[in-house]
N, C-alpha and C positions, 0 to 999 in steps of 0.2 A: 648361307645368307639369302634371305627372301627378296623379293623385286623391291618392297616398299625402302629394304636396307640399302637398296644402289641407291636410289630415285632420288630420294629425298636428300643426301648430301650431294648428288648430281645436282639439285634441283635447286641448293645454294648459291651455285657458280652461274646462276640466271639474275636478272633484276628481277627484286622481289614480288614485282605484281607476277611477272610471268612463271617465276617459280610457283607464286599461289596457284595459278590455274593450273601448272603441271600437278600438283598434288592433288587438285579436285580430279582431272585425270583418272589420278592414279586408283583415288578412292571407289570411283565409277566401275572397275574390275573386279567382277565377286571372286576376291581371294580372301583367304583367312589373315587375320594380324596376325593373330598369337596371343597366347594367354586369357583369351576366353574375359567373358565380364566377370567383372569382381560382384556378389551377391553382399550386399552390406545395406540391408534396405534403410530407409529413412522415409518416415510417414509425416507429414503437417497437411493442414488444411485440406485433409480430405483424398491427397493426391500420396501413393506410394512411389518414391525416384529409389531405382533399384541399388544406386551407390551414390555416391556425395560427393563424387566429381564430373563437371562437367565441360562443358566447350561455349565459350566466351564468346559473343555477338561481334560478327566481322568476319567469322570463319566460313561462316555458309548465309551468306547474305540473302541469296535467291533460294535455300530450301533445295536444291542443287545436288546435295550429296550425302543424303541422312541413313542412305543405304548403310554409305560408308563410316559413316560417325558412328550406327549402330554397331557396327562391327567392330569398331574401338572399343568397345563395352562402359563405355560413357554413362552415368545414369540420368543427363540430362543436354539439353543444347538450347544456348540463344538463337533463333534464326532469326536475323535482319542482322540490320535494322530496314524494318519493312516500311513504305513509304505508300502512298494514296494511289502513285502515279509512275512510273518510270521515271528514272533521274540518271543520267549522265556520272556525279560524279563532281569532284575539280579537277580541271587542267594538270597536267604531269609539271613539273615533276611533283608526286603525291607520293611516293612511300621509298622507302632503304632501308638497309638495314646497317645495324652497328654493332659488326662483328665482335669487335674489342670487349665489348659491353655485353654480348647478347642480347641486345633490344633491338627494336623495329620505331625505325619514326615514318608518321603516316598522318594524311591530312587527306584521304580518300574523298570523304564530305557524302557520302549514304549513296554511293552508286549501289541501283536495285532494279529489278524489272518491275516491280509495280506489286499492287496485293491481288490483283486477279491471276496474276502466276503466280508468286508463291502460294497462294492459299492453294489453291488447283494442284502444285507436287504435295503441298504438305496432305490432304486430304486422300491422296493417291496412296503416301509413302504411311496414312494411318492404315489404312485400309488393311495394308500390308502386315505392317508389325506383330511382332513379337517377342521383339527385344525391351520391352517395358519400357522404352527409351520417354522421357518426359520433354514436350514441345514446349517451350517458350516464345512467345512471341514478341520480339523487342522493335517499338513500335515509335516515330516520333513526327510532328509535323514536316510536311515537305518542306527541303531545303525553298526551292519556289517562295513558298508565301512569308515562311521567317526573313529571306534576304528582301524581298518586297517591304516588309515591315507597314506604315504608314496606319492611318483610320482603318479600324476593322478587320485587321489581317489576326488578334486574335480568336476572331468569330470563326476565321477562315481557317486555323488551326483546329481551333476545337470541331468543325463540321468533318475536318478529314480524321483527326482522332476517331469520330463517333463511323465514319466508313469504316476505318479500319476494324475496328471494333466489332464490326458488323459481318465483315468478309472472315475474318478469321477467328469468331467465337468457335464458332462448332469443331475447328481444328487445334486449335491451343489449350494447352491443359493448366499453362497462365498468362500473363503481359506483363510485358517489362517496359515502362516509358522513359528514352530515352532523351534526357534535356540537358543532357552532359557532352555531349562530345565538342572537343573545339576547333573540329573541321566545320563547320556549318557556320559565318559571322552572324552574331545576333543572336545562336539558339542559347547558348551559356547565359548569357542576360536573363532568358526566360526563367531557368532557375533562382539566379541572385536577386529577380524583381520581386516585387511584393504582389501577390495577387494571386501567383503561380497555383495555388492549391486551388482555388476556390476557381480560378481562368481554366483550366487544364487538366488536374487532376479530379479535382470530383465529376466536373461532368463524362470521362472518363469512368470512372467508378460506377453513375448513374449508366452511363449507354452499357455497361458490363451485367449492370444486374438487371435491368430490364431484360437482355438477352437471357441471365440465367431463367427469370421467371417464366418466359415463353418457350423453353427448351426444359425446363421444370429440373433444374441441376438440381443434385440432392446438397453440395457444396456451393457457395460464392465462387465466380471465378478470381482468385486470388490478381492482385495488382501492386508490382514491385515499382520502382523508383531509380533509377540507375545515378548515382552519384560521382561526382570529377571528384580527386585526391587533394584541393585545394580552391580556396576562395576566386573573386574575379581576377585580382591582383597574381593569379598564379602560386600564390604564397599557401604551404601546406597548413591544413586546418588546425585550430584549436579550438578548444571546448568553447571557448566565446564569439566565433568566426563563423563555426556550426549553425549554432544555436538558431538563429534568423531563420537560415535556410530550415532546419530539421524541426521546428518546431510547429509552424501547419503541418507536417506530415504525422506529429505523434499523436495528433485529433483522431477520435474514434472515427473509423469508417474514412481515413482520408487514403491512405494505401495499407499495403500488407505486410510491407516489411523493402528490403533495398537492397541494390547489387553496390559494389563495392570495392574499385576504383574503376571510371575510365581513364584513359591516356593523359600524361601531365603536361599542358602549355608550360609550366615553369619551368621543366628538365628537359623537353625541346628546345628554347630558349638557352637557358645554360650549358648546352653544350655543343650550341649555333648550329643545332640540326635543321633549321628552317633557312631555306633562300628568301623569304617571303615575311617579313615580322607584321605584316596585315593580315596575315592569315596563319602562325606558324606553327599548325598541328601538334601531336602528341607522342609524347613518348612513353612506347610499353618496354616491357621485360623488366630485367633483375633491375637498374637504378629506381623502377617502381615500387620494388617489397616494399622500402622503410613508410612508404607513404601507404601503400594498403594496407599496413598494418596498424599503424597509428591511427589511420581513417577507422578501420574496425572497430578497436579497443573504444575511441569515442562513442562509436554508432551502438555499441555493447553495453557499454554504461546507461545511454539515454534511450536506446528505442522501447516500445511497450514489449510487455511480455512475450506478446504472441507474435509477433513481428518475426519475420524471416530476414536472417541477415545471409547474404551471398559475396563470397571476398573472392576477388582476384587481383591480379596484380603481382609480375615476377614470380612466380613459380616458376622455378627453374629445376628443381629435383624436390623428387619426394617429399624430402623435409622441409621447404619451403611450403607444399600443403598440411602439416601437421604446424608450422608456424600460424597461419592465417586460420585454422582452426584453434588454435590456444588462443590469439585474439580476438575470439568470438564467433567466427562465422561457423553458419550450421552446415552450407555449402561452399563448394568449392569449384573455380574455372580457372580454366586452362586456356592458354592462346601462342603469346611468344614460346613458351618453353617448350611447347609441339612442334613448330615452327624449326627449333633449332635442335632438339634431340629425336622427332620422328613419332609416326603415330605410335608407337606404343609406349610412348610418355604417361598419357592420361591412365592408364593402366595400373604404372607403377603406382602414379601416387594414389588411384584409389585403394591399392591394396596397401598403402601405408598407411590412410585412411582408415582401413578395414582391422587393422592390426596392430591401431595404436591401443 
């Protein structure tokens, strides 16, 4: 049994944030996992991801540990959610776990060092590579100006979008805008409000192509969408509940496709994982599948052709990514299920991926 096999069920018997950073740790030691990357390429919009599973936004926030991600043989990662500025974070208590269940409830709220350090490891750790690993960059206004709200804090959003945009073109190989998470009050609004595409999303779009044409990209840089499993209400989606939200997005030229689910207020909630019902964050792992799935099959039905669809949510064993592939999605992430079975999780399922 290798160190990662002690560590990581060691690393159970910690409260969960501390067990996180024992794992980043862990991953910082150039040791091998095992099982080597799974080769199952997948090509869209110009960009080759060497397999179709990847690591879910929240795992490597600060860019912190890609050495080790690549050494998972992962063909892709979200890093952030990356923010304009430094951010603290909420107040504890912010994350648990539920063993029972295999989920994690967590109301973190975008603790990040800022984008002059991320971009700066990520730029370093390109430098480096070789492992074909594909960067994502999951990017969302600072928690700051969304809690601020009032006159003009839209303006104030879209100006740190267009930073971030800025600081991490040349390192990102796409963006992920993140307006889903429901640690942050206010930012969930921003998606159910009207306006969202044309406030946030296109000029986003714009500060993206502008940068390709001065860096003369042969591709667009591709621009996903990061979607919650359920309306404001918490209530999980239907094709008429969707509809509102998904349909600016299915505008030519509005994004490029959508990740799929972040964490449920409704199943935090019902199962009074929250001390806090003003703020009561989200719940991943297995009670999330039925809803990343039914979110998908919708988003499968109605997205444009070219559109890239990204589903997580509960994977817990292999089959669990060959589910979330049947309904739809091209890609595939990983978060809680690593969490509770060890890094060479993401592994298995891409070679179930690879061997369906």
């Amino acid at each position: 049994m290798g160190l990662y096999e002690w560590l990581f069920p060691l690393a159970r018997l910690l409260p969960a944030e501390r067990a996180h950073e024992l794992g980043h740790w862990a991953l910082k030691l150039p040791l091998p996992l095992g099982g080597g990357r799974v080769e199952d390429p997948f090509e869209w919009s110009g960009l080759r991801f060497p397999n179709r599973v990847g690591l879910a936004a929240g795992f490597d926030k600060n860019a912190a540990v890609l050495d080790g991600i690549a050494r998972m043989g992962v063909g892709f990662v979200e890093v952030g959610t990356i923010l304009s500025a430094p951010w603290p974070g909420n107040p504890p208590p912010r994350m648990s776990r539920r063993e029972d269940e295999r989920a994690i409830w967590n109301r973190l709220g975008f603790p990040n060092e800022g984008v002059a350090r991320v971009a700066q490891r990520m730029e370093r750790f390109r430098a480096r590579n070789r492992s074909g690993l594909i960067l994502a960059s999951n990017v969302a206004p600072h928690p700051r100006t969304v809690k601020a709200g009032g006159e003009g804090f839209l303006a104030e959003a879209r100006s740190e979008l267009a930073q971030l945009a800025h600081a991490l073109h040349a390192v990102s190989d796409l963006f992920v805008i993140n307006l889903s998470s429901p640690n942050t009050k206010g930012l969930r609004d921003l998606l159910y409000g009207p306006g969202f595409r044309d406030e946030l999303i296109l000029p986003l779009r714009e500060a993206l192509s502008a940068l390709d044409a001065e860096a003369d990209r042969p591709e667009p840089t591709p621009l996903l969408v990061k979607l919650p499993p359920e309306d404001g209400e918490g209530v999980p989606w239907t094709e008429e509940s969707l509809a509102p939200c998904l349909e600016p997005l299915r505008a030519p030229g509005a994004c490029d496709g959508f990740v799929a689910v972040n964490t449920s207020i409704g199943l935090a909630r019902a199962r009074g994982a929250s001390p806090d019902e003003g703020l009561p964050g989200g719940l991943s792992g297995v009670p999330l599948r039925p809803l990343a799935e039914s979110t998908l099959r919708l988003l499968a039905s109605a997205r444009r052709p070219e559109h890239l669809l990204v589903g997580g949510g509960g994977v817990d064993e292999p089959g669990d990514a060959l589910a979330l592939r049947a309904a739809g999605a091209d890609l595939v992430e990983v978060y809680t299920g690593m969490i509770y079975h060890g890094p060479r999780f993401p592994g298995a399922c891409a070679r179930a991926l690879a061997e369906r």
